[in-house]
C-alpha positions as CSV (number, residue, x, y, z in Angstrom):
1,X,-38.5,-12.1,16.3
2,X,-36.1,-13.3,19.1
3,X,-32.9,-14.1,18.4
4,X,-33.3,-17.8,19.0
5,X,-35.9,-17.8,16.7
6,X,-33.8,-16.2,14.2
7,X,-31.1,-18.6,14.6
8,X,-33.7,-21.6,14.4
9,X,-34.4,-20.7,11.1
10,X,-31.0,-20.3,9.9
11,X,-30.6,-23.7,11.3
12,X,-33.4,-24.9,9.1
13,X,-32.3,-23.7,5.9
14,X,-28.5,-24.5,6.6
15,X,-30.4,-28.6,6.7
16,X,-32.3,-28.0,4.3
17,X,-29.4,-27.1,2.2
18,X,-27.4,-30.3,3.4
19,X,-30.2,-32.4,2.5
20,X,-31.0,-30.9,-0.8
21,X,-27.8,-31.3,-1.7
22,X,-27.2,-34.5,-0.9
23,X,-30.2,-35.4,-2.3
24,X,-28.7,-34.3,-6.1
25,X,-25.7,-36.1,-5.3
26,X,-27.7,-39.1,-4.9
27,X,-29.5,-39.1,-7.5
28,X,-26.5,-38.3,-9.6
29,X,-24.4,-40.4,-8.5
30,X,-23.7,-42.4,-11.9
31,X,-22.7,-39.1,-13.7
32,X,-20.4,-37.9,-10.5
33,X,-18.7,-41.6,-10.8
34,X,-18.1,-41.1,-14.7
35,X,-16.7,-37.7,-14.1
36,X,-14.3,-39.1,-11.2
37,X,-13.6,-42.1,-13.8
38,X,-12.8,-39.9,-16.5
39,X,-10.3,-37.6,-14.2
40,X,-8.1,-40.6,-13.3
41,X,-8.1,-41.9,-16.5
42,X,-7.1,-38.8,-17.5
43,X,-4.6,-38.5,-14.9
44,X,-3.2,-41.4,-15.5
45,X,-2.6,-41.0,-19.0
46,X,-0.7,-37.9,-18.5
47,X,1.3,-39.6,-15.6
48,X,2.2,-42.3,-18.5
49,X,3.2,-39.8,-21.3
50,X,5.7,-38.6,-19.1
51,X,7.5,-41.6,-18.1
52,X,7.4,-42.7,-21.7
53,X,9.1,-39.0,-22.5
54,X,11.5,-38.9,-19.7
55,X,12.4,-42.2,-20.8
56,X,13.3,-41.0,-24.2
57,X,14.7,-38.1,-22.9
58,X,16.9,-40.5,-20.6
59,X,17.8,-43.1,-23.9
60,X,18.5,-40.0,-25.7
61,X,21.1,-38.6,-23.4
62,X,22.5,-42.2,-23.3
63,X,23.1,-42.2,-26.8
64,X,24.2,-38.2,-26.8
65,X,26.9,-39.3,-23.8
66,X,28.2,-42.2,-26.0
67,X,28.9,-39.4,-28.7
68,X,30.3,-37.1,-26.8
69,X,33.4,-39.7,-25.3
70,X,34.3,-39.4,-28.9
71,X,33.3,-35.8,-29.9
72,X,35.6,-34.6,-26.8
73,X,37.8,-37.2,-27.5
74,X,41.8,-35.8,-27.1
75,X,43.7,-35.0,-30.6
76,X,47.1,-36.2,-30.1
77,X,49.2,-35.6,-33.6
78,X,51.8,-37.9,-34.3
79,X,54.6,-35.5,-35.1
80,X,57.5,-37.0,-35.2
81,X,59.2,-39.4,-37.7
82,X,60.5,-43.0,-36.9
83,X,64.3,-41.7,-35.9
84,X,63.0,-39.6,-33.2
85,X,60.3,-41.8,-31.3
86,X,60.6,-40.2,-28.5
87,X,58.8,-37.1,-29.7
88,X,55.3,-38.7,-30.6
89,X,53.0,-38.2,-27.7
90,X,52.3,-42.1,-25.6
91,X,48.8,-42.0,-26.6
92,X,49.8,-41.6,-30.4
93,X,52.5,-44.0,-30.0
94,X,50.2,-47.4,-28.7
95,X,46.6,-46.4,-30.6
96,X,45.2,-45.4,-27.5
97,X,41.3,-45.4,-27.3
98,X,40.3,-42.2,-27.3
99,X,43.1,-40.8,-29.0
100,X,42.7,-39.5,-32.4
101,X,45.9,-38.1,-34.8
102,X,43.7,-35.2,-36.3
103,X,40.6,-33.6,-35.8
104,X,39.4,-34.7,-38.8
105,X,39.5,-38.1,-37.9
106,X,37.9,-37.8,-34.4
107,X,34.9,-35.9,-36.0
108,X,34.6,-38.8,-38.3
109,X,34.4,-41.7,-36.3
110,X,31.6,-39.3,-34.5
111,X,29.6,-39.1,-37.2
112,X,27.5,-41.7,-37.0
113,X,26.8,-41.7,-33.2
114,X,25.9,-38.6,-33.3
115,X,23.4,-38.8,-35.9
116,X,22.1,-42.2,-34.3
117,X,21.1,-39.9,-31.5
118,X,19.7,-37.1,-33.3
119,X,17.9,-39.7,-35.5
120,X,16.7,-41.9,-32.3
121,X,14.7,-39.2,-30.5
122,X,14.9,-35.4,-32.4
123,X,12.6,-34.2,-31.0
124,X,14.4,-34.6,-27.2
125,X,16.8,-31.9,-25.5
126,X,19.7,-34.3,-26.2
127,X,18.7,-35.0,-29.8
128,X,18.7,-31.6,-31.1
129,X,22.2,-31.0,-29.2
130,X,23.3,-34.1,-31.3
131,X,21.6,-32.9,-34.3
132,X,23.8,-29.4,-34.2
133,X,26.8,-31.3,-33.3
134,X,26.2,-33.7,-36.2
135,X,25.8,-30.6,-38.9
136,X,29.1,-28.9,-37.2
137,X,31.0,-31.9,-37.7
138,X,29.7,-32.2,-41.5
139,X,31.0,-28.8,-41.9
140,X,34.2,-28.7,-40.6
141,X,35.2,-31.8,-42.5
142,X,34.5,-30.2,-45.1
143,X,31.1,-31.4,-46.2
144,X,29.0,-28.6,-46.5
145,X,26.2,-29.6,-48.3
146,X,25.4,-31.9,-45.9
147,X,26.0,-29.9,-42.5
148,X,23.2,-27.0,-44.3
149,X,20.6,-29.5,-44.2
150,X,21.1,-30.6,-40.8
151,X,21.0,-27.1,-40.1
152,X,18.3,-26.2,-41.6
153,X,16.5,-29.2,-39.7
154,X,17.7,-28.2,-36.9
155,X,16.0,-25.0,-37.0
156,X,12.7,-26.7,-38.4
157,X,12.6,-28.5,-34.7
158,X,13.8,-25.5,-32.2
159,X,12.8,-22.4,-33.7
160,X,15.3,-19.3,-35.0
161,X,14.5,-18.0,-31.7
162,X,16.4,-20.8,-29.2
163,X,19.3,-21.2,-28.6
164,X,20.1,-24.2,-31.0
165,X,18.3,-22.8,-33.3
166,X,20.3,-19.0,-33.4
167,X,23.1,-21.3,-33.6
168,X,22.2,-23.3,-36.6
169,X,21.4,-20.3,-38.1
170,X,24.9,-18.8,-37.9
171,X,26.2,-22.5,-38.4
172,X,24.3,-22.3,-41.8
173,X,25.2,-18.9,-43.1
174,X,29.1,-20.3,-42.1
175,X,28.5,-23.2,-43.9
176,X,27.0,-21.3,-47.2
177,X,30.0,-19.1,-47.1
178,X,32.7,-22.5,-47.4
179,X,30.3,-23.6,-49.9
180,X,31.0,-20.7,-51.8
181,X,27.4,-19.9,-52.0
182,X,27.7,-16.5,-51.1
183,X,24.8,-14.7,-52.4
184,X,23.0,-17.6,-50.2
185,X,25.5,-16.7,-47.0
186,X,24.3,-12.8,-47.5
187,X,20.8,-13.4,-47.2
188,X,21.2,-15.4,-44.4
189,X,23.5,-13.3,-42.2
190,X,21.7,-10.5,-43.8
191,X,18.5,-11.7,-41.8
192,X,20.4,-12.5,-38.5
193,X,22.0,-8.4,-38.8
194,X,18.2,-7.5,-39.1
195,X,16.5,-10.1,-36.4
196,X,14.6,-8.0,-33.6
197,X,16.6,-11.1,-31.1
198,X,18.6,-9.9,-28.7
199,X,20.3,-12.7,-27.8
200,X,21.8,-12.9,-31.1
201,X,25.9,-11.1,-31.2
202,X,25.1,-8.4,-34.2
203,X,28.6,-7.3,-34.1
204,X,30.0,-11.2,-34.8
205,X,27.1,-11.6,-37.6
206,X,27.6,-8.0,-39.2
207,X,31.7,-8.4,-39.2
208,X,30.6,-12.0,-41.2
209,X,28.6,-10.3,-43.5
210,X,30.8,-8.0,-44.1
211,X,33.5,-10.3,-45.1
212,X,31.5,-12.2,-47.3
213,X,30.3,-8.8,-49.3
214,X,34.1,-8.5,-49.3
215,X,34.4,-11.9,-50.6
216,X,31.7,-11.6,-53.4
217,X,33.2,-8.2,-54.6
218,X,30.7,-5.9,-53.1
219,X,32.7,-3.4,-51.8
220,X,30.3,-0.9,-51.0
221,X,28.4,-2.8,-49.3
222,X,31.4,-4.2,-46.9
223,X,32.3,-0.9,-46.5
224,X,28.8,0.0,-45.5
225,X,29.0,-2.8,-42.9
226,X,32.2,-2.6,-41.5
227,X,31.5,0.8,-41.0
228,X,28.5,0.4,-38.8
229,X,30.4,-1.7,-36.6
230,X,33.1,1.1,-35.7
231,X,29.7,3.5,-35.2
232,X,27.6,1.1,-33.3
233,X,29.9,-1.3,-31.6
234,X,33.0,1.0,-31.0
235,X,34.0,-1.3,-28.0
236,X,33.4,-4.6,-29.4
237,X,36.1,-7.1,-30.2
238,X,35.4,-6.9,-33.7
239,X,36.0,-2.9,-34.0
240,X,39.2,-2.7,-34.8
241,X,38.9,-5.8,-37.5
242,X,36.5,-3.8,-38.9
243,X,38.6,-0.5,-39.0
244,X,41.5,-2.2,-40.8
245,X,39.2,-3.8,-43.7
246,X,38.3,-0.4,-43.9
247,X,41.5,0.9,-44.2
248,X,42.3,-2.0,-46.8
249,X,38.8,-1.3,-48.9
């Protein structure tokens, strides 16, 4: 067969191809436009669940920023007495906003916007940070209780293995130990010591669990611990803490 023969056919079946083709597309046409129909819907509702997230993301941050002017808020003490004026910081002196006499009292007035975050959108970047500052704030005023639950919920959101959530675990376990609910604080730092995450500092969570086995009268087992921080950690900061309660025990 001659070559332009040869390429005559191919020619053929390349139209005959085309038209087949087009033929289907014709007489499936309907379906095609359902299909097409159905991507852009779909496209479009995914184009609108973002915006709705990124605007909760962006509310959330909002709120978390109006926190924060109070959570960072300056501690100026009011030290001196009425004879010396002159020793009381300006701030303290007028009431300045912003200004806060104790820690105590900043934390307090954060409180609430901190939790109005947490509580607007939790499930947002901003409202888990405002969740773990809330529960932080709980416990270093004192109520502990209160700051373990928001913890634990905390955790429940994130994950033990985020950031947040490694963090609420050690905020817990601190928390238990205040609480005096120590058998509850050694199971907890107890899990952290053991936790296959790396990201997690075993020599700050062992020299915690050490103290609290201290604290609870266990002192073989804070021996035991402190002890495997001088083996395994021999050039962490928490070494030579550990050597002296070994010393003391």
């Amino acid at each position: 067969m001659k070559r332009a023969q040869r390429h005559h056919l191919k020619e053929n079946e390349l139209a005959n191809t085309i038209a087949a083709a087009r033929e289907r597309l014709v007489a499936r046409k309907g379906e095609v436009a359902s299909i097409l129909l159905a991507v852009v819907a779909i496209a479009a509702i995914v184009a609108g669940i973002s915006a709705w997230q990124r605007q909760d993301d962006v509310r959330a941050e909002q709120l978390l920023a109006d926190a924060l002017i109070i959570f960072n808020a300056p501690v100026v003490p009011a030290t001196a007495d009425a004879g010396n004026p002159g020793e009381v910081p300006a701030a303290a002196t007028i009431g300045a906003t912003g200004s806060y006499a104790t820690e105590q009292a900043k934390l307090a007035d954060a409180l609430p916007r901190l939790r109005a975050a947490a509580e607007a959108f939790p499930n947002t970047e901003a409202g888990v940070t405002a969740r773990y500052l809330y529960a932080s704030s709980l416990s270093n005023l004192g109520r502990h209780t209160e700051a373990i639950d928001a913890f634990r919920e905390v955790i429940d959101r994130t994950g033990s293995d985020r950031l947040y959530g490694r963090m609420a675990m050690m905020g817990t376990a601190d928390a238990q130990t205040r609480a005096g609910q120590l058998d509850a604080a050694i199971e907890t730092w107890t899990a952290l010591a053991s936790s296959p995450d790396e990201q997690l500092p075993k020599d700050a969570v062992l020299i915690e669990l050490g103290k609290v086995y201290q604290a609870s009268g266990n002192a073989e087992e804070a021996n035991r611990v402190f002890a495997q921080i001088v083996d395994e950690y021999p050039t962490s900061l928490y070494s030579a803490e550990a050597q002296a309660a070994l010393d003391g025990l």
